[in-house]
Each structure stands twice: as structure tokens, then as C-alpha cells.
C-alpha positions as CSV (number, residue, x, y, z in Angstrom):
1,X,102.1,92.3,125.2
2,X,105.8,92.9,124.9
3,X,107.9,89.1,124.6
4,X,110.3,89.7,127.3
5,X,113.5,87.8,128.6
6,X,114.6,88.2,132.2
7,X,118.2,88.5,133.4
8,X,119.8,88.5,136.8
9,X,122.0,91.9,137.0
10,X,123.1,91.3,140.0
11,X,122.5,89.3,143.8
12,X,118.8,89.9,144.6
13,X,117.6,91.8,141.9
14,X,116.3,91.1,138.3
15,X,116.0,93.5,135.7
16,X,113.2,92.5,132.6
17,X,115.1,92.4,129.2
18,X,114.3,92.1,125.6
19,X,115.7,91.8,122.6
20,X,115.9,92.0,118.6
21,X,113.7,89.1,118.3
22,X,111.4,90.1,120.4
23,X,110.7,93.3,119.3
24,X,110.9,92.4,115.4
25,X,107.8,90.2,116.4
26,X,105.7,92.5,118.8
27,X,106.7,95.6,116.0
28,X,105.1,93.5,113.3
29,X,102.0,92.4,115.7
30,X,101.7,95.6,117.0
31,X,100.6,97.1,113.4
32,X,98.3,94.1,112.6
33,X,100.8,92.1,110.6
34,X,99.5,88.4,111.3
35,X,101.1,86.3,108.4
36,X,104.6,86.3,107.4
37,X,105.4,84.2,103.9
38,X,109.3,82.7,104.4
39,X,112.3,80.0,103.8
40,X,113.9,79.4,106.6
41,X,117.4,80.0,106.8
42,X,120.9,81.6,108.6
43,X,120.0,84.3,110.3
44,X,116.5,84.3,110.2
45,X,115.5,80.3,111.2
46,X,114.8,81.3,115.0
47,X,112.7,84.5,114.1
48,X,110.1,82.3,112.3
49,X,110.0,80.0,114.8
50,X,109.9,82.3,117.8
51,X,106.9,84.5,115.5
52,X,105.1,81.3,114.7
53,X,105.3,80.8,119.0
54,X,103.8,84.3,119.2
55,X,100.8,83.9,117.2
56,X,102.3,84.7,114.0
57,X,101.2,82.4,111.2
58,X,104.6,82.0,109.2
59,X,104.0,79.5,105.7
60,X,107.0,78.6,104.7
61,X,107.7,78.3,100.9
62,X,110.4,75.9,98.7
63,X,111.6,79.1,97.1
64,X,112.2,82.6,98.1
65,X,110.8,84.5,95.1
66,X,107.6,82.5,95.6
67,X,107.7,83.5,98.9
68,X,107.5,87.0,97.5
69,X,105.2,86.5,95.4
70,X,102.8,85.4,98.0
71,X,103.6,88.3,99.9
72,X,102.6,90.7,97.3
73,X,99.4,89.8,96.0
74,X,98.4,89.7,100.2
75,X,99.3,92.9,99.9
76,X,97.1,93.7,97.4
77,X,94.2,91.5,98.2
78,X,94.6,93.3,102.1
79,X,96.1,96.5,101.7
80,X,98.3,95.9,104.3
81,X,101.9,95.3,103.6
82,X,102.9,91.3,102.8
83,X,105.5,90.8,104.5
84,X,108.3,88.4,103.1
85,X,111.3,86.8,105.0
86,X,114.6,85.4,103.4
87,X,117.9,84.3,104.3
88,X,120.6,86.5,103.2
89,X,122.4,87.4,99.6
90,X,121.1,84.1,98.0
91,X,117.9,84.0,99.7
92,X,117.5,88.1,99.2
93,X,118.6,88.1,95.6
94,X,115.4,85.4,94.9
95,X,113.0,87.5,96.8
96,X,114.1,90.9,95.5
97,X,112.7,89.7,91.8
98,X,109.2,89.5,93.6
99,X,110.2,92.9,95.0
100,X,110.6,94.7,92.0
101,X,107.3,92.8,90.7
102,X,105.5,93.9,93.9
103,X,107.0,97.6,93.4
104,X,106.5,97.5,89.5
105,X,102.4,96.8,90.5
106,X,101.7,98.8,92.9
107,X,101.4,96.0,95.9
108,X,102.2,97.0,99.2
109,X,104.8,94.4,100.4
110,X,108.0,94.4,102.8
111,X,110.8,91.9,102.2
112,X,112.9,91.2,105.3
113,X,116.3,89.8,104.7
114,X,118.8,88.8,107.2
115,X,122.4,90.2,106.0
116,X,125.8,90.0,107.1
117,X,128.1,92.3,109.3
118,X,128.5,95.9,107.9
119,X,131.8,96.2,109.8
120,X,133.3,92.5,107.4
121,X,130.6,93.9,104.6
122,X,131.8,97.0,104.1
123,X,135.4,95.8,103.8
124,X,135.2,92.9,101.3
125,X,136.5,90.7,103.9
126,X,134.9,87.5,102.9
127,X,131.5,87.2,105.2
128,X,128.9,84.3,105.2
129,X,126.9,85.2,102.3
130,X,128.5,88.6,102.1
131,X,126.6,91.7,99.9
132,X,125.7,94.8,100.5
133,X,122.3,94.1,100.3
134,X,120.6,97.7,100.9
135,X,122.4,99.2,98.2
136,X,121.4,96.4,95.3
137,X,117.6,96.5,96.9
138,X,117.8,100.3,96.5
139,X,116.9,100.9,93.0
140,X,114.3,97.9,92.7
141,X,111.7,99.2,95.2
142,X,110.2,102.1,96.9
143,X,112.5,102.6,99.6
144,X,115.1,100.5,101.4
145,X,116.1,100.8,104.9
146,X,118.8,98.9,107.3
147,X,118.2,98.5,111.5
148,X,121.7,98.8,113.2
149,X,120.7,98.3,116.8
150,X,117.6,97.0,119.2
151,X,116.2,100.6,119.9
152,X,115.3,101.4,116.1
153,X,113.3,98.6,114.9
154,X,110.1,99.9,115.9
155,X,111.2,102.9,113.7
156,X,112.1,100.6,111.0
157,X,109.3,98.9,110.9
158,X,106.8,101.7,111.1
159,X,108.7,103.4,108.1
160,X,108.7,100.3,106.0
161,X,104.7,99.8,106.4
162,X,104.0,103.8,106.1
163,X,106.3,103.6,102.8
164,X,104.9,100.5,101.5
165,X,101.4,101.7,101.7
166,X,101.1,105.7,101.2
167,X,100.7,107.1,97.9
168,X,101.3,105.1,95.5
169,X,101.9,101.7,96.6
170,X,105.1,99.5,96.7
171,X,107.6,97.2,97.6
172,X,110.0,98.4,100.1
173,X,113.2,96.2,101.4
174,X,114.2,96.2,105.2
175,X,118.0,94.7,106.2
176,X,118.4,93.1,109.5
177,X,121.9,92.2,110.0
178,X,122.1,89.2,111.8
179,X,123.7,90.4,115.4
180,X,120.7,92.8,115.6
181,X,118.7,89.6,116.6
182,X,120.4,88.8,119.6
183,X,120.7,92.7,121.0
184,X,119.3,93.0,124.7
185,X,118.1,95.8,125.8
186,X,115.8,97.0,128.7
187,X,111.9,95.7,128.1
188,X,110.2,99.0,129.3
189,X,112.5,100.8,126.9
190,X,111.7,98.2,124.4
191,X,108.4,98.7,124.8
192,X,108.3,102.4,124.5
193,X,110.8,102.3,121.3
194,X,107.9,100.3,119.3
195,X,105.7,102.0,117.0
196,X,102.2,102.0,116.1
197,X,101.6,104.0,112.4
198,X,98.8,106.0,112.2
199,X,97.1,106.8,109.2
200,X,99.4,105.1,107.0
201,X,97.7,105.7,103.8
202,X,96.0,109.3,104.5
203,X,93.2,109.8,101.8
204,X,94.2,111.9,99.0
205,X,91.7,114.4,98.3
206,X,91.3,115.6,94.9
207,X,91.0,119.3,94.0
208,X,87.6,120.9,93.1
209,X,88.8,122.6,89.9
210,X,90.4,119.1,88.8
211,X,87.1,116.8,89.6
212,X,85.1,119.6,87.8
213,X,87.6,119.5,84.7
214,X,87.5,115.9,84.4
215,X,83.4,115.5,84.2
216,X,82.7,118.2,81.9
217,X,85.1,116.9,79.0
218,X,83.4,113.3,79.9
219,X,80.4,115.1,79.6
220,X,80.8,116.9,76.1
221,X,82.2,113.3,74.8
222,X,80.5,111.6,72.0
223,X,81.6,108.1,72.2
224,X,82.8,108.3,76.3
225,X,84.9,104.9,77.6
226,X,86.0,104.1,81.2
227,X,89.4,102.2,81.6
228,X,89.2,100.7,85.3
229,X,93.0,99.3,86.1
230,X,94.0,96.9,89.3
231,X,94.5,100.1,90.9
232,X,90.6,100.4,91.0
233,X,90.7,97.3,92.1
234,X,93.3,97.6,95.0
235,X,91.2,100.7,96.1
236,X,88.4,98.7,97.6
237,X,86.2,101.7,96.7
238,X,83.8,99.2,95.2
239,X,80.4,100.6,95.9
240,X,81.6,104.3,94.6
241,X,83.3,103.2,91.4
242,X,79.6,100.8,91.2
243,X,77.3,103.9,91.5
244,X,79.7,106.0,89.3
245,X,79.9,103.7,86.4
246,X,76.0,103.1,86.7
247,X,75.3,107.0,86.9
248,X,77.7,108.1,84.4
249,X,75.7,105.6,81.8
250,X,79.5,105.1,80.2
251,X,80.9,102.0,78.5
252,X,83.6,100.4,80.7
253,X,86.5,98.4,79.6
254,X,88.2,96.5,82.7
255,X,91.6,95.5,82.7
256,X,92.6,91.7,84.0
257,X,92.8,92.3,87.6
258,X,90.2,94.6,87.3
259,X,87.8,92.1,85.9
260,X,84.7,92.0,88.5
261,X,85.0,95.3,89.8
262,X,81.7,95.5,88.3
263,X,80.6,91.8,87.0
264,X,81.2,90.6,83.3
265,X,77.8,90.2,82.5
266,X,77.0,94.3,83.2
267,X,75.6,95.4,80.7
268,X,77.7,98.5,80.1
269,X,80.4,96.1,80.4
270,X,82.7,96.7,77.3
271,X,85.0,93.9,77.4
272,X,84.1,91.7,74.6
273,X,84.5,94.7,72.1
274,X,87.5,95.5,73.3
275,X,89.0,97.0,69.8
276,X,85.9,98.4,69.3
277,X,86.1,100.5,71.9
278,X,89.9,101.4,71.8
279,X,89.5,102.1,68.1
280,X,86.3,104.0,68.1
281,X,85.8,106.2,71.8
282,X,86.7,109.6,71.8
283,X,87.2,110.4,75.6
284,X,88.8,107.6,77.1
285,X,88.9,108.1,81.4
286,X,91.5,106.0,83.0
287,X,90.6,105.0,86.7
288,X,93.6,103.4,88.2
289,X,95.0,102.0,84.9
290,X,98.2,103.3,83.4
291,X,98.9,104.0,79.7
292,X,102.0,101.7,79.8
293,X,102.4,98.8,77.0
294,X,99.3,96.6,77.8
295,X,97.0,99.7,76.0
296,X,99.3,100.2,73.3
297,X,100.7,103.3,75.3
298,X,97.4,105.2,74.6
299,X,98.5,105.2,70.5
300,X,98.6,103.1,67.6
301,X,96.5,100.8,65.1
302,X,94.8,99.8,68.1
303,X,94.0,103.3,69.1
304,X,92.4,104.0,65.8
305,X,92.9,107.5,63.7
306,X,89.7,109.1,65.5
307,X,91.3,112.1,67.8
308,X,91.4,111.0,71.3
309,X,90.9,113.3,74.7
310,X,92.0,110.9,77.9
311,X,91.0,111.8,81.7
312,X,93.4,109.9,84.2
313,X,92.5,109.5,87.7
314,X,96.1,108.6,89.7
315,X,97.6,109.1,93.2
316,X,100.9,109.5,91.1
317,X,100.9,113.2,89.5
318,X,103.9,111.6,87.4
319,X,101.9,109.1,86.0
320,X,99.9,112.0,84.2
321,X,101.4,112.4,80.3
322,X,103.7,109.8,80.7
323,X,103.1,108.7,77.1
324,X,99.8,110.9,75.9
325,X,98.7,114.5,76.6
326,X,96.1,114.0,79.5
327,X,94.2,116.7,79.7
328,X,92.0,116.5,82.9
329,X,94.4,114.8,85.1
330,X,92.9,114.0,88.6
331,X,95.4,113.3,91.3
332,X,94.2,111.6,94.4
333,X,93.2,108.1,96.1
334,X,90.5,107.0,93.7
335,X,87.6,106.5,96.3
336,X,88.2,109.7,97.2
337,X,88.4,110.8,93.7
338,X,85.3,108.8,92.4
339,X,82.9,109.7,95.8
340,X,84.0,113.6,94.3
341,X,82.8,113.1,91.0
342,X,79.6,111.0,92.3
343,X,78.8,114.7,94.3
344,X,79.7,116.8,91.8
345,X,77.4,115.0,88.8
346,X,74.3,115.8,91.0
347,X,71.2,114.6,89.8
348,X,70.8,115.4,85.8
349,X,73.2,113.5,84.5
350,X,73.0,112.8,80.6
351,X,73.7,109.3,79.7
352,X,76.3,108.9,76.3
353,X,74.7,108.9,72.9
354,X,72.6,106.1,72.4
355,X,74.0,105.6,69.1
356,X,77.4,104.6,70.6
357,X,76.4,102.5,73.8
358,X,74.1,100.3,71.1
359,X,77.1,99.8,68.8
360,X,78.9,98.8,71.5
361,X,76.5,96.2,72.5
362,X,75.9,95.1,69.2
363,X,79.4,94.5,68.8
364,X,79.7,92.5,72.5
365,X,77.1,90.3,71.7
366,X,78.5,89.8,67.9
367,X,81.9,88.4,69.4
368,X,80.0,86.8,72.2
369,X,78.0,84.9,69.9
370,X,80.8,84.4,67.6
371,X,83.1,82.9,70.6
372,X,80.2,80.7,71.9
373,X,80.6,77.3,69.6
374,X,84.6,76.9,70.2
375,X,83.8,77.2,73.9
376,X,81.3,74.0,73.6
377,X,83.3,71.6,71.4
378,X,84.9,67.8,73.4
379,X,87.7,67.9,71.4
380,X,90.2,64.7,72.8
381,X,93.0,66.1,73.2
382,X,91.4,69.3,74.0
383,X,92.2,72.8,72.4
384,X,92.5,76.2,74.4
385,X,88.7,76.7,73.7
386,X,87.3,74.2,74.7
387,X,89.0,73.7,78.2
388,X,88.6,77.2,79.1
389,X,84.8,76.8,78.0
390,X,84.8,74.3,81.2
391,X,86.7,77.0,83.3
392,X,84.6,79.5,82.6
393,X,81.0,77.7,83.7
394,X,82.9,76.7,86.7
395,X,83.6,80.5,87.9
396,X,80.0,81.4,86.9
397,X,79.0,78.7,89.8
398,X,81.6,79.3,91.8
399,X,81.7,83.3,91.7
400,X,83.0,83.7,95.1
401,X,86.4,81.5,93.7
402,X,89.4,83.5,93.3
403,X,90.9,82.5,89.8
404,X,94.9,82.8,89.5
405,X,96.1,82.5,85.8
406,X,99.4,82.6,84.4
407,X,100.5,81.2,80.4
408,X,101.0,82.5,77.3
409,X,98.2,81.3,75.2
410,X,97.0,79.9,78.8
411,X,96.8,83.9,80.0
412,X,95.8,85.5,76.8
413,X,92.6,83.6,75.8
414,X,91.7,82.8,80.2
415,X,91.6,86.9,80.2
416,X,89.0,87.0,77.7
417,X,87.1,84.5,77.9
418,X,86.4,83.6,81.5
419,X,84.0,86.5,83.1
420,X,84.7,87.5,86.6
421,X,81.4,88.3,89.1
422,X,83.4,90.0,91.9
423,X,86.0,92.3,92.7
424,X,89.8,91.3,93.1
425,X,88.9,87.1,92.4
426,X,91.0,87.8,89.4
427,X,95.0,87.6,90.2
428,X,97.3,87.3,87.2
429,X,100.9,88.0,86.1
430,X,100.2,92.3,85.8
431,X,102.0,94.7,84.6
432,X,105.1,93.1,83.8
433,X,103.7,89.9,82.5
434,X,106.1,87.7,84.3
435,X,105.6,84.2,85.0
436,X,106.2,82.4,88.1
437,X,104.0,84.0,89.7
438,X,100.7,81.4,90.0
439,X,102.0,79.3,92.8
440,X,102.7,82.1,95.7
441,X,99.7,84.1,94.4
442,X,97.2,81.1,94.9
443,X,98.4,80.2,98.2
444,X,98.2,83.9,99.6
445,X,95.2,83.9,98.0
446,X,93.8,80.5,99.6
447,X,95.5,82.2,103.0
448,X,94.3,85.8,103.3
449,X,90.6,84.7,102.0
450,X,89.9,81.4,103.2
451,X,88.1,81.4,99.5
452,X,88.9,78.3,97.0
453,X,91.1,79.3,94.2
454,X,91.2,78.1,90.9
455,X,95.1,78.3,89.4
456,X,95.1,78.3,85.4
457,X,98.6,77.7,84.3
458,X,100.4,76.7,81.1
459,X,102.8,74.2,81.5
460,X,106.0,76.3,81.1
461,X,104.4,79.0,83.8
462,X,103.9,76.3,86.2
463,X,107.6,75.0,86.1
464,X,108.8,78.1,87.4
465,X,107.1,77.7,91.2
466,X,105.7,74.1,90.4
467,X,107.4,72.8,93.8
468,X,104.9,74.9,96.0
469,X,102.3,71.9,95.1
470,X,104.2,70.5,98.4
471,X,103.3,73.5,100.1
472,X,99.5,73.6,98.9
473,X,99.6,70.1,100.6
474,X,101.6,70.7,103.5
475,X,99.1,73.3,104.6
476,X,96.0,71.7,103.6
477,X,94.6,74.7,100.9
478,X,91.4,74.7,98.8
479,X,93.6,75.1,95.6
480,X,92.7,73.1,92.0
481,X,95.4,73.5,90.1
482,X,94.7,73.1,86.2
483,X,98.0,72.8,84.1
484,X,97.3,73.3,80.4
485,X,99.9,70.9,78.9
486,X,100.7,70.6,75.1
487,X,104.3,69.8,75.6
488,X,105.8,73.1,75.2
489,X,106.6,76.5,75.6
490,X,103.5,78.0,72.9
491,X,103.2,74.6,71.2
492,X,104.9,71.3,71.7
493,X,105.4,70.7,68.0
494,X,108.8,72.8,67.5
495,X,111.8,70.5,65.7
496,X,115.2,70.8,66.0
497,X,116.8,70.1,62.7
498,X,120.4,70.2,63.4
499,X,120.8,67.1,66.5
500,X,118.7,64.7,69.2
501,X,118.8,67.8,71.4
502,X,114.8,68.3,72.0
503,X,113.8,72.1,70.6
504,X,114.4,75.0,71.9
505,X,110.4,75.2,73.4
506,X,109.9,71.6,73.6
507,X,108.8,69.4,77.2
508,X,109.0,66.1,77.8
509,X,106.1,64.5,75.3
510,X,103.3,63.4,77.2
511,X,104.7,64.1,80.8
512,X,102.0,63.5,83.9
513,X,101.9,66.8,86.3
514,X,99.0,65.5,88.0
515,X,101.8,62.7,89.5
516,X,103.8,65.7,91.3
517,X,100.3,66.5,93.5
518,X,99.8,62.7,94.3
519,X,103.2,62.6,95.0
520,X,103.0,64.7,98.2
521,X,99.6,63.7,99.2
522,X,97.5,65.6,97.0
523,X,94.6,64.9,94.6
524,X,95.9,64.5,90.8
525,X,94.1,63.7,88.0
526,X,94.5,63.5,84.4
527,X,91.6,64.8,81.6
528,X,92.0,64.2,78.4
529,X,88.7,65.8,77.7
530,X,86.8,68.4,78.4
531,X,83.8,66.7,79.7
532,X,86.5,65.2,82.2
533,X,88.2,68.1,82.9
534,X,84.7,69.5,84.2
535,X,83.9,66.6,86.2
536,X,87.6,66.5,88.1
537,X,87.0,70.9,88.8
538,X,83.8,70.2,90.0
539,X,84.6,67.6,92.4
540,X,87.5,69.3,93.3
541,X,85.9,72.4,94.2
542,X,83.2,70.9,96.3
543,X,86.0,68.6,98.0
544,X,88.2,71.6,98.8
545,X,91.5,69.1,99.1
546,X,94.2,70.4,97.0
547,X,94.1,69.0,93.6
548,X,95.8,69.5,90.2
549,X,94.7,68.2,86.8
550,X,96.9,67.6,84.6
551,X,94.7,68.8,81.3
552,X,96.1,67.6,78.3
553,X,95.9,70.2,74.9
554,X,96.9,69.6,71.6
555,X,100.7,70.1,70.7
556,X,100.3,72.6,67.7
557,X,97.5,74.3,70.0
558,X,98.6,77.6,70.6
559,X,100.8,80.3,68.9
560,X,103.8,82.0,69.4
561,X,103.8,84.5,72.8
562,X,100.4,84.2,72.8
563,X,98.9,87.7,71.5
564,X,102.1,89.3,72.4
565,X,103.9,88.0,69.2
566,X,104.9,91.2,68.0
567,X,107.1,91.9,71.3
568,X,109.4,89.0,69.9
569,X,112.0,90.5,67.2
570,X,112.1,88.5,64.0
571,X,115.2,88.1,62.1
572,X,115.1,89.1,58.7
573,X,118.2,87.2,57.6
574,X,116.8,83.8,59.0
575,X,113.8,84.5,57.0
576,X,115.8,84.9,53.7
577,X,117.0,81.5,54.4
């Protein structure tokens, strides 16, 4: 139902108007967009309001990037584009960063900025929060459009949803100048100028000689491995990948956010012989994972010296030899790709070498065992271990929990060691390991699912969005937030020997997060152990109130970036000193 103003043209007759508004709102509603994540702000204050009116829900955030943030991963979690709504130049430059991130990821996600006049813009004459926005958005996402008058946002919008979500998926930015808002025009034309996209993510169906490629080198392959990425993930093809994995008889390795495509526990689930597998496999197939730096760019130590043949599966032909020769690339939507290969393997499948899938399980249950005592220990305070040993019963009880986890040493050891049951209940920092993200994420997450979520930060990745606890309350959201705090950025046990400045990496000794949720209405608590920390997680998830728990770790816990160490250049003069 169009939203429609009406206006006296003249004595005795009315003619029905609408305007930008209007038919920003009924654009978005017409093509199922039902959330909007925002700050409010000049030009865009009166939109949110006016959507919320309309049946839009419209969560407003403290901060624009977390805003965006939460727009993403709804993105991802729905497949339909988040859609994220800032102020202008200030506001846009905070949300572009969750942009790029969103663009960077694959997550289909629009981010709707209210800009200035082109006409005062375009000559540098000094504008309310005057940039040219479209052109710094431009080489940060997919595509970038600007709406100029009334008539062409239901083309704006429909291009910004088809280009967010076709092929491979992104962010894209859309500028609405601020005097588009308040354009009238004629309802009926209104209405017919709106735009409802069709088949906005057409399947992508492999070719027959490619699918036929791809299984007969996995099916001459000694020591076989499947890679499944977020893109596996974000597919939704669950059931396909399920029965090809199972059929197939090969090894999987799951990346983060792919982590409960197929459960943890499977047993062909390679994940706690990781290194075995990189180091050892001889036909590696990558199912929506990339060969970028988080698998060593497909070379390396960790690849071993045993020749390697790689299968990619990819909607992106340019993603194929991006860093290693693929040679059975596969280009199309992966359920498309994967129900291909299920019909082509046909009934006589042979299962890997039972030499290599017992290794591989011999290995698993080596580290498994191995990892099992430092998960059990009450240290007071607590080390990484131990608190994630909590963590990780709690998910196994909890399975349908969607787990959000951001750190350094907090990220690093969660990914391992905390199995996943489901698919997409694991949300994390992706491909560019930024932090910042844990806030948004779990509120989208809370929002889209209705599903408890479980946020796992360290204490320096919860400072960057660590305002949004007002919004968890504000909103009422079944989110436990657990902060991992030993004082510090890696450790809190740095020194600076040259003044009283504190060091470089170093928090405020002993400081009391669980305060900020309290604060604001919230459940906080503080554990100092982990038999307390399981007691405040279970309470909290049965309670469903938001909470966070402030879980207090050893200072010299931890170690420098985490397992990412080597990223950080050394300097060889300072260590001659």
C-alpha cells in the first residue's frame, strides 16, 4: 500500500501526492526489506521515524560502523541485503568501514547515506557536511549509485538489492541527497515508478564438462580434503553439501564461519588435525573458501612439500588461480554446484583410502585428547583454557545459540576449541580479521533469529563497539556478553620503561565491564573462576535478559597477536639492543 500525502490543486478538486519518503519506505517494503539498522541524524531523522510508522523495525545504534556491522552479518544470516542508514560525510565515513568489511566478505548489505546538494557539492562551496560521497564509496564496495529525483528511487533501490545480492555477493552504497526527501510527485505515478526485483540472485549453473573435471581428480586422489568456507555457509545449501560430504567419504576441514555446516563432532570432521591435513592431503577441494592469507595462500610450511592438485568451487571465475594453479575450477552458485556433483557421482562411489581417513582420525583424537585436561582446570584467575572449556559445554547444550567471537588470543583459541552443531551459529571477525565487529553482529544476530547469542570478546575487541551494551538493553536482546579481561591488548603485563605513561598494550588494571551492563539496566556479573563463569552463562542463557560477565584472565595469559604473530614485523635493530 503506497504511503500517500494529499494536496488541494485547486477549488474543488484534490489530487493524491507522494513523495521521497514515501516511496524510499514502500521501495524497501515492497522487496521484503523489514529491518533497517541506523543513527539518527540530518537528513535522514524523519525517514526512520516515518519507516518505523510504516511497519519498519528500525534499531538504532550509538555508532554508525556498528550500525553497519549489524547490517551485514543480517545480510549474511538472511541473504537478503542489510540495510544500513547514516547521516551524512561523518556518519557515511563510519559506516563505509563496515561497507568495505561487508564487500570484502561477501555479505549482501546496502548502506544508505543522506548527502548534501550536488549543485553546492560539486562546487566546494562549503555545504553542511559537504563530500562527494559517491565517489569515495566507489572503490570500497560493489557498486555505488546516487537518486537525483522522486521518480527513480524505485530504480535505485531495485539496483542496489539486485547488485548487492547476484553473483558474488557485496556491499553496495546508495546516496540520497537530502532534497530528494521532500520531492512530491503524483501517487499513481509513484506507485508505478516502484520496483519489485525478480530473481535477484538467478542460480548459477555449473557446466557439465567442469562438474565432471572436478570429481574425477577428487576421485584419483590419494589423501582427498574438503575446504568448506563462509561462502558454504552463506549458500544455505545445507542438506546438499550434507549428502555430498557424507557420499564423497572425504575429510572436511571447515573454516570459522563455516564451523557447523556439518557438526564438529562428524566424524569425517577434520578440524582438530588441521596441520595434518594442510601438510599431508594431496587434492585439496575448496567449496566456498578462498585461498587468501587465512590458508597460507594455498603454499608454505603449512602446506607441506607433498605436491598439491586444488579443485575450487566459486561464483567468481576470478577467484580461480588467484594465488595457486587450480586445476578443475568450478564456477557457479554452490548449491547448484554441489546438487551437480551429488548427480553426477551416481551410486558407486569409492570412499578415500582407508589408510588416510584413519590417520586423520588418529591424529583428531590425539589433539583432542591432548587439549582435554587444560579445558578442565579452575584456575582463579582463569587462563584462556579454562574459560573457553566452560564456553564450549555451554554451546554443546545450547546448540541452537548463535556464538559471536572477536579477540586476539580470545578468537584464535574460541575458533578451535569451541565445536559448532549447526550451520551459520558461528559469526566472527572474517576475512579481514577486524575487530569491532562483536557488538552489531550479536544484535543482528539476536534480531534476524530471535536465537540467544553468546558474544566472546577480548577486552580490547570489545572497546571498539562496547557502547551498544545500551542498545542490547534498550531493546531487550537475549545476548550474554563474556569479556575476556587480562588488562591488555595480548597480555596486560607490558612495561613502559621510559615514564608513568601506562604501555603501549596496557588497560586499566583490574577494570569492572560487567558495571557498563548494570549501568543501563542490564545483568553484570563478575567471575573470577571458571566454575563461576559457568554458573553466570547458564543462568544467563536460561534468563534470556541481556547480561555480560566480566571474566577475569591472567595478565601474562596470552601471546602476542594471537597465532597471527608473524604478521607483526620485528625490528632487528631493537633486538640488537
Amino acid at each position: 500500500m503506497l504511503n500517500t500525502a494529499t494536496k488541494s490543486e485547486a477549488p474543488g478538486t484534490e489530487q493524491e501526492l507522494t513523495d521521497g519518503f514515501h516511496l524510499v519506505i514502500d521501495a524497501l517494503k515492497l522487496n521484503g526489506i523489514n529491518t533497517i539498522y541506523n543513527v539518527p541524524g540530518i537528513p535522514i531523522t524523519d525517514l526512520g521515524r516515518m519507516a518505523q510508522a510504516a511497519g519498519i523495525r528500525v534499531i538504532s545504534f550509538r555508532h554508525e560502523q556498528n550500525a553497519g556491522y549489524a547490517a551485514g552479518i543480517a545480510g549474511y544470516l538472511t541473504k537478503k541485503p542489510g540495510v544500513c542508514l547514516t547521516v551524512s560525510a561523518p556518519g557515511f565515513l563510519n559506516g563505509l568501514t563496515a561497507l568495505a568489511h561487508a564487500t570484502t566478505n561477501c555479505y549482501p548489505m546496502i548502506l544508505v547515506s543522506g548527502s548534501s546538494e550536488r549543485e553546492i557539492v560539486d562546487l566546494q562551496q562549503g555545504d553542511y557536511e559537504e563530500m562527494d560521497q559517491l565517489a569515495i564509496a566507489k572503490p570500497l564496495c560493489k557498486a555505488a549509485y546516487r537518486v537525483l529525483h522522486a521518480q527513480d528511487i524505485g530504480i535505485g533501490f531495485a539496483r542496489a538489492i539486485r547488485a548487492a545480492v547476484s553473483g558474488r555477493p557485496g556491499g553496495v552504497y546508495l546516496d540520497l541527497p537530502a532534497k530528494l526527501f521532500g520531492q512530491v510527485m503524483n501517487a499513481d505515478a509513484g506507485q508505478k515508478s516502484l520496483v519489485k526485483v525478480i530473481d535477484a540472485a538467478p542460480a548459477q549453473i555449473p557446466s557439465p564438462a567442469s562438474v565432471k573435471r572436478a570429481l574425477d581428480v577428487l576421485k584419483n586422489a590419494k589423501r582427498p580434503l574438503i575446504i568448506l568456507g563462509k561462502g558454504a555457509a552463506y549458500a544455505q545449501a545445507d542438506e546438499e553439501i550434507k549428502n555430498f560430504v557424507e557420499k564423497s567419504g572425504v575429510p572436511f576441514l571447515p573454516m570459522s564461519m563455516a564451523k557447523g555446516l556439518l557438526p564438529d563432532s562428524h566424524p569425517q570432521c577434520a578440524g582438530a588435525a588441521r596441520s595434518t591435513v594442510l601438510k599431508d592431503s594431496d587434492v585439496v577441494m575448496l567449496i566456498g573458501a578462498r585461498l587468501n592469507w587465512l590458508l597460507s595462500h594455498g603454499k608454505g610450511k603449512s602446506w607441506g612439500e607433498s605436491p598439491k592438485k586444488f579443485i575450487q568451487v566459486d561464483i567468481e571465475p576470478r577467484e580461480m588461480d588467484s594465488n595457486v594453479e587450480i586445476v578443475a575450477p568450478v564456477v557457479g552458485d554452490i548449491g547448484s554446484v554441489v546438487s551437480a556433483f551429488n548427480q553426477a557421482m551416481g551410486t558407486g562411489w569409492t570412499a578415500p583410502p582407508a589408510e588416510w581417513t584413519k590417520a586423520i582420525v588418529t591424529k583428531r583424537d590425539e589433539n583432542v585428547a591432548k587439549m582435554a585436561p587444560k579445558l578442565m582446570n579452575n584456575k582463579s584467575p582463569m587462563d584462556y583454557h579454562g574459560a573457553l572449556g566452560v564456553l564450549k559445554n555451554v554451546i554443546k547444550d545450547h546448540p541452537e545459540a548463535i556464538l559471536v567471537n572477536e579477540g586476539a588470543n580470545t578468537l584464535d583459541l574460541a575458533r578451535g576449541v569451541i565445536d559448532m552443531y549447526k550451520p551459520r551459529k558461528r559469526l566472527d571477525v572474517g576475512t579481514w580479521g577486524v575487530m569491532g565487529i562483536g557488538m552489531g553482529q550479536a544484535i543482528a544476530a539476536a534480531l534476524e533469529t530471535g536465537h540467544p547469542v553468546l558474544a566472546v570478546e577480548g577486552d580490547s575487541a570489545f572497546g571498539f563497539s562496547g557502547m551498544e551494551v545500551e542498545t542490547i538493553c534498550r531493546y531487550n536482546l537475549p545476548i550474554c556478553v563474556v569479556i575476556f579481561n587480562n588488562d591488555g591488548i595480548y597480555r596486560g603485563t607490558d612495561v613502559n620503561g621510559v615514564n608513568d605513561d601506562p604501555a603501549t598494550t596496557v588497560f586499566v588494571k583490574g577494570a569492572r565491564y560487567d558495571k557498563m551492563m548494570e549501568a543501563f539496566g542490564g545483568v553484570g556479573v563478575n567471575a573470577t573462576s571458571p566454575d563461576e563463569l559457568k554458573r553466570a552463562v547458564v543462568e544467563a542463557m536460561a534468563s534470556r535478559k541481556p547480561t555480560l560477565i566480566n571474566a577475569v584472565i591472567d595478565p601474562a595469559a596470552g601471546s602476542e597477536s594471537g597465532r597471527i604473530g608473524n604478521l607483526n614485523p620485528q625490528s632487528v635493530l631493537q633486538k640488537k639492543k
